[in-house]
C-alpha positions in Angstrom: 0.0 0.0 0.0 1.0 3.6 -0.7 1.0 6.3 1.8 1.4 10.4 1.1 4.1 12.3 2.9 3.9 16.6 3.2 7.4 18.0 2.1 8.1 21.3 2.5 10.3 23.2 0.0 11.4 26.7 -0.7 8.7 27.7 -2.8 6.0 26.1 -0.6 5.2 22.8 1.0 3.9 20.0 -1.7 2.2 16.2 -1.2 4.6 13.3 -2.1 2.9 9.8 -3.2 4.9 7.1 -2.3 3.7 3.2 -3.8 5.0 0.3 -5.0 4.8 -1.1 -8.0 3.2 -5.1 -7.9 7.3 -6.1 -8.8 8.2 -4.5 -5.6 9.8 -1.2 -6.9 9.3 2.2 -5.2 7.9 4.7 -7.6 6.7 8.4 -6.5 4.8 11.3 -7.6 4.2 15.0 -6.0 1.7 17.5 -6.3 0.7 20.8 -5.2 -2.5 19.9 -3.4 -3.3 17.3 -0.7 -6.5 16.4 -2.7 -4.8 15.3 -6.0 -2.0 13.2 -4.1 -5.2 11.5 -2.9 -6.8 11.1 -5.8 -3.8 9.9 -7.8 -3.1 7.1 -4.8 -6.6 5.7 -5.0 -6.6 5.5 -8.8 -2.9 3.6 -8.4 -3.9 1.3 -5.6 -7.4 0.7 -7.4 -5.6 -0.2 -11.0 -3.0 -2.1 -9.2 -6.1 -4.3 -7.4 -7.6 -4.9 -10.6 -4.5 -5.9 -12.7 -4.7 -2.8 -14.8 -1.8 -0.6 -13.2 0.7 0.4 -16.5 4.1 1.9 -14.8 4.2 5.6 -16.4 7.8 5.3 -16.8 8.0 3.0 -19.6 5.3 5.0 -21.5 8.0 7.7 -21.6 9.6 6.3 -24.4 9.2 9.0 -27.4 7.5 7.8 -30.7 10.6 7.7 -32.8 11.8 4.9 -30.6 8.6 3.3 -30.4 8.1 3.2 -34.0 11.3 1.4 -34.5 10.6 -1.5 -31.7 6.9 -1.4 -33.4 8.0 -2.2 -37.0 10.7 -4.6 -36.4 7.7 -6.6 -34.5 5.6 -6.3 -38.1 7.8 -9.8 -39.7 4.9 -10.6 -42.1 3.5 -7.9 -43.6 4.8 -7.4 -47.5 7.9 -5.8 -48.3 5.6 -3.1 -49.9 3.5 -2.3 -46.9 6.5 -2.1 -44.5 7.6 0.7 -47.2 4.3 2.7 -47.1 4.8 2.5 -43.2 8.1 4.0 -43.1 7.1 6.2 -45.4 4.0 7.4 -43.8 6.2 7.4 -40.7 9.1 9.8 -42.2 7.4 12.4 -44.0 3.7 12.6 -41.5 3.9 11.1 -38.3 7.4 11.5 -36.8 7.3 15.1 -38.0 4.3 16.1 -35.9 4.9 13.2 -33.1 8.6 11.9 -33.1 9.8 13.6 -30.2 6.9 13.3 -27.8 6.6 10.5 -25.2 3.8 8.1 -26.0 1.9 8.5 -22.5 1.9 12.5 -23.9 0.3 11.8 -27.2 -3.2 12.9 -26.3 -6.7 12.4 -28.6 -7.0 16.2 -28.8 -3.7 16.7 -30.6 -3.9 14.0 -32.9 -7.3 15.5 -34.1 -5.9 18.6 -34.4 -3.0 16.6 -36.6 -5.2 15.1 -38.7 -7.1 18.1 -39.3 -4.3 19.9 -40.2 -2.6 16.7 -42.6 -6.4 17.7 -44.2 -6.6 21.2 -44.3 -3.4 22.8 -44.3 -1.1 20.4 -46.1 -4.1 19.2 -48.8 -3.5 15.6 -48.1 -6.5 13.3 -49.9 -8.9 11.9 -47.5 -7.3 8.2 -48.3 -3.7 8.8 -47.3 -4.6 10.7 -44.2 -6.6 7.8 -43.1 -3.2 5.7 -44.3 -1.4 8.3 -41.7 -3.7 7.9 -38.9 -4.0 3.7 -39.1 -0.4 3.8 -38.4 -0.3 6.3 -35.6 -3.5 4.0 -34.2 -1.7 1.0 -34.3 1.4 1.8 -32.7 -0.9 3.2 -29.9 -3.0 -0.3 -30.3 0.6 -2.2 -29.9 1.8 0.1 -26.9 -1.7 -0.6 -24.9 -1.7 -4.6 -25.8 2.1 -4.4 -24.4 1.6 -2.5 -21.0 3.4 0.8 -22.1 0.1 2.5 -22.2 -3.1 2.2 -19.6 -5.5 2.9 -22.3 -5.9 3.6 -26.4 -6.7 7.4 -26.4 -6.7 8.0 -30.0 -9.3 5.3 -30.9 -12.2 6.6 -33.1 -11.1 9.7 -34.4 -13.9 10.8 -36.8 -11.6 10.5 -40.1 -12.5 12.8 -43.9 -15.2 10.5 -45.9 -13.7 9.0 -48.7 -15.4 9.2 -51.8 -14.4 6.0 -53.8 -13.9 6.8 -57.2 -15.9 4.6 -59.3 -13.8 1.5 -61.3 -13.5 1.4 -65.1 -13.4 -2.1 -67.1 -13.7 -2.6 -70.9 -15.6 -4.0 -72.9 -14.7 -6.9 -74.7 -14.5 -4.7 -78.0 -12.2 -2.6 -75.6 -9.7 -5.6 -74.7 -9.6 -6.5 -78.3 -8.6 -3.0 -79.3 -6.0 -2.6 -76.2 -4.4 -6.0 -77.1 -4.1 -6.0 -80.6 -2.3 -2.5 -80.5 0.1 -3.8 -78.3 3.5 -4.9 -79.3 3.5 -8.8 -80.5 4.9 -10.0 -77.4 2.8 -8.3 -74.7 -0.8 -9.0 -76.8 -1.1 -12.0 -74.6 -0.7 -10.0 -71.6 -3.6 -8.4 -72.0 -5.9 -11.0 -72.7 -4.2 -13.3 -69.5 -4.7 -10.2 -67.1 -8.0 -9.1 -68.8 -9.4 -12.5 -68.7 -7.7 -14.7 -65.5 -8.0 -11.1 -63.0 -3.6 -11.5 -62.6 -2.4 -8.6 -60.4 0.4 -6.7 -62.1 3.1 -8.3 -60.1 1.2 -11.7 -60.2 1.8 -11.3 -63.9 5.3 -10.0 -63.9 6.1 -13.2 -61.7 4.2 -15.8 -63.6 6.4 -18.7 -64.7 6.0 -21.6 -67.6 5.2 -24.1 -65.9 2.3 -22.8 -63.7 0.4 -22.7 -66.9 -1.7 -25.6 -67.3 -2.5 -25.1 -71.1 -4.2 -28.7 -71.0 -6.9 -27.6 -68.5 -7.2 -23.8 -69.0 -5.3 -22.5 -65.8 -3.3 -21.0 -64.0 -1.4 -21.5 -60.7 -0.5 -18.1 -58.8 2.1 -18.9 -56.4 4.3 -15.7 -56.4 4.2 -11.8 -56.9 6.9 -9.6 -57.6 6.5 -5.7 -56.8 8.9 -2.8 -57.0 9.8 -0.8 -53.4 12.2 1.6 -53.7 13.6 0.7 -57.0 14.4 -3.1 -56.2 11.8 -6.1 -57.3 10.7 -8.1 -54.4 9.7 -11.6 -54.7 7.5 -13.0 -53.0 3.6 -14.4 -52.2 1.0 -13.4 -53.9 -1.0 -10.7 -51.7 -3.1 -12.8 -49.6 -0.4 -14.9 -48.8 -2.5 -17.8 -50.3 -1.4 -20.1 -53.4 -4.6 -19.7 -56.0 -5.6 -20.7 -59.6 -7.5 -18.8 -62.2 -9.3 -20.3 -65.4 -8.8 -18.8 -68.8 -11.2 -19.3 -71.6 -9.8 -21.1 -74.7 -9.1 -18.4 -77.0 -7.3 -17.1 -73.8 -5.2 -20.3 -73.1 -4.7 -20.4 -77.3 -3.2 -16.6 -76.8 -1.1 -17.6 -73.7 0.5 -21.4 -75.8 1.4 -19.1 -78.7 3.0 -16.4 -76.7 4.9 -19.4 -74.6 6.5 -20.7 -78.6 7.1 -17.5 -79.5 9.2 -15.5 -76.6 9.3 -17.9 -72.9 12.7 -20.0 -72.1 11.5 -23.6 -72.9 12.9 -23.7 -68.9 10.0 -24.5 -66.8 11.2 -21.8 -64.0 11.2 -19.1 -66.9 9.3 -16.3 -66.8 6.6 -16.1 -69.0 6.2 -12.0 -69.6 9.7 -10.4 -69.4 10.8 -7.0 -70.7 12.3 -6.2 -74.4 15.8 -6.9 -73.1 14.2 -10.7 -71.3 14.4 -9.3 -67.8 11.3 -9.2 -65.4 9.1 -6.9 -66.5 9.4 -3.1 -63.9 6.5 -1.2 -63.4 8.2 1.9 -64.1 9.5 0.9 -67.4 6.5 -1.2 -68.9 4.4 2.1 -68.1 6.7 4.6 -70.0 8.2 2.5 -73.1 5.0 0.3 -73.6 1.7 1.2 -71.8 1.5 4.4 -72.5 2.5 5.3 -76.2 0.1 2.0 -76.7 -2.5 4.0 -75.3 -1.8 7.2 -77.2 -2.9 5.4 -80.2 -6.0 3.5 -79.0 -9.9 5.1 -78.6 -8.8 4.1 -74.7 -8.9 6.4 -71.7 -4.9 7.5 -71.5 -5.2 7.0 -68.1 -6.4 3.6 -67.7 -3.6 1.4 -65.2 -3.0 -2.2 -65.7 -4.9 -2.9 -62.8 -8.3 -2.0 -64.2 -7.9 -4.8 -66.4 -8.2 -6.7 -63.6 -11.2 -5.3 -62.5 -12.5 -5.9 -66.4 -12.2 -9.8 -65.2 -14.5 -9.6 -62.7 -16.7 -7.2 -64.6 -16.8 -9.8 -67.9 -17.5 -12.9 -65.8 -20.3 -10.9 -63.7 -21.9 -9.7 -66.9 -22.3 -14.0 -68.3 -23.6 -14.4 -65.4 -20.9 -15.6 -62.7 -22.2 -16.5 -59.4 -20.6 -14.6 -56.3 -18.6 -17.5 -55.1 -17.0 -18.0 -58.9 -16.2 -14.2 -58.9 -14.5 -14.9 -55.7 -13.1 -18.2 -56.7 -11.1 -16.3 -60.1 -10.1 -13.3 -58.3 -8.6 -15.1 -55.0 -10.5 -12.3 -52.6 -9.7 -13.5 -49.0 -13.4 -13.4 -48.4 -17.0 -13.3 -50.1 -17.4 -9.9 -48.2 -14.3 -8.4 -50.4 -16.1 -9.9 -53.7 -19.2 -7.8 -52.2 -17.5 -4.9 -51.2 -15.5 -4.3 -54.4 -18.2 -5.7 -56.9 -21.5 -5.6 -55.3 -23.1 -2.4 -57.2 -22.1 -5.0 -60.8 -24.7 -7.8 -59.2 -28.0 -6.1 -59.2 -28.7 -6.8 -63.1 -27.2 -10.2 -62.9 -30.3 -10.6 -60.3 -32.8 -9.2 -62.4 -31.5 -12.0 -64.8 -32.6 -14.9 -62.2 -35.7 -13.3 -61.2 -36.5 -13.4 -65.2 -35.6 -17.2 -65.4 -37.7 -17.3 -62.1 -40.7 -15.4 -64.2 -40.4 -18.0 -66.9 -40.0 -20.9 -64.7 -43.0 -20.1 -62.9 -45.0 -19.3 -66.0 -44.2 -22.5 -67.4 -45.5 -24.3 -64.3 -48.7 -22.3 -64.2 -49.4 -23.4 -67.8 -48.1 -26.9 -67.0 -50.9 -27.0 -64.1 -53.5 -25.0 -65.5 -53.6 -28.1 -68.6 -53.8 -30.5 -65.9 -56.4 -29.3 -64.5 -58.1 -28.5 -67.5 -57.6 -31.7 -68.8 
């Protein structure tokens, strides 16, 4: 048990709180008035009763050392998220928070932060949300670790994010888009277009994941580009997956194979004009875009919409949820939802046609009975 000792000083006499900690150390604290030495003692004793007593001197530790202790405990997130962290970290939160101790990071500061990441610098609604999820979580991870007694900064009313809404091509569209590319990158476009391949899931696509006899593919690995070096590794959801091509697809894909892959089953099967791995950077400025220039295409439009043009395609013949799902290895139905719900409405009104005819055809079916 604590106990509160009057000490008298040159300036005035002040209330010393004197406890120990549930390891047996000595801590103390002093204040001006009797009644908050009081106060302070009953919280400790109370929090130390329930379990729930955090010792204020390891939540002294500033940010800028936190953050470093916090991402080396982040071992399997993606090479490109750790970036984006330290990035965030760098150039937003360290700035504004670096120095301060983490027990002095209070809720009405970081709103004031994010208000001003908002409104003063012009940040988009998206990456100060980015910014604030980082600063959450390190709070999060100092609560869950005993550095902190509680998570002050949780709910902070964040900017609304207006989604902008996702383009796809047509058919006609892919036709156009891969047909104007160069020879060896046609197939690209129908693989990506048609099997829903993230960029890197294309750039690290080898022969012999392709299954020409059955019309698949096997996506085992991704390759992306942080900080100007290509990182291998799983494919985003950690998860090995399979997509199905259709056969003019897989007949695209056997010719491309002949014509520019290594017969060595670990080759790559789309590689840059020199036979490297294909670089983001690089595909975009010598082939992407002057291919674009000279199409009816939006000059705009990313590679990765032609992933969202996979979903859209199979949604429009009529693919069920679970299929969409199934070809564009979402870690849950909820994602499929989330991302393509607004596409399913029409293939509903679809069913509830064949419904309409089914049950007209009954009706008709039980009317002759009856009548006969």
């Amino acid at each position: 048990m604590g106990h509160i000792e009057k000490r008298n000083r040159d300036k005035g006499s002040v209330w010393r709180v004197r406890y120990r900690t549930p390891s047996g150390r000595e801590l103390s604290k002093t204040f001006r008035r009797k009644v908050d030495a009081e106060k302070f003692l009953a919280t400790v004793e109370a929090d130390i009763a329930r379990g729930d007593w955090v010792d204020p001197t390891l939540g002294q530790v500033t940010l800028d050392e936190w953050s470093q202790r916090w991402l080396a405990g982040k071992r399997r997130i993606k090479p490109k998220t750790r970036a984006g962290y330290e990035s965030l970290l760098s150039s937003r939160i360290l700035p504004a928070f670096g120095d301060v101790a983490i027990n002095r990071i209070d809720r009405e500061s970081v709103e004031a932060w994010v208000s001003d990441l908002l409104d003063g610098e012009g940040l988009s609604p998206s990456r100060v949300k980015q910014a604030y999820f980082v600063l959450h979580a390190m709070v999060k991870a100092a609560v869950r670790q005993g550095y902190l007694a509680r998570d002050v900064v949780e709910g902070i009313e964040m900017p609304r994010i207006i989604a902008r809404e996702r383009r796809f091509l047509t058919p006609a569209q892919v036709v156009e888009l891969a047909e104007s590319m160069p020879a060896k990158y046609r197939a690209f476009v129908y693989v990506v277009s048609y099997g829903g391949l993230r960029f890197g899931e294309a750039v690290a696509l080898r022969r012999r994941r392709c299954d020409l006899l059955h019309g698949r593919l096997e996506i085992a690995e991704g390759a992306v580009d942080v900080k100007g070096k290509l990182i291998w590794g799983t494919p985003k959801t950690h998860q090995i997956g399979a997509v199905s091509l259709p056969k003019f697809v897989v007949e695209a894909l056997e010719e491309h194979l002949d014509q520019y892959v290594d017969p060595d089953p670990d080759a790559l099967v789309f590689t840059s004009e020199e036979g490297g791995p294909l670089r983001n950077g690089n595909f975009h400025a010598r082939v992407w875009h002057p291919v674009l220039a000279s199409t009816s295409l939006p000059n705009d439009l990313n590679p990765h919409e032609l992933r969202h043009t996979c979903a859209t395609l199979l949604i429009a013949q009529g693919a069920d949820p679970k299929a969409i799902q199934t070809q564009m290895r979402h870690s849950t139905i909820s994602v499929t939802f989330d991302v393509y719900g607004h596409l399913f409405p029409g293939h509903l009104n679809t069913v509830l046609d064949r419904l309409d005819d089914d049950h007209q055809r009954a009706a008709e079916d039980w009317r002759r009975e009856i009548g006969g």
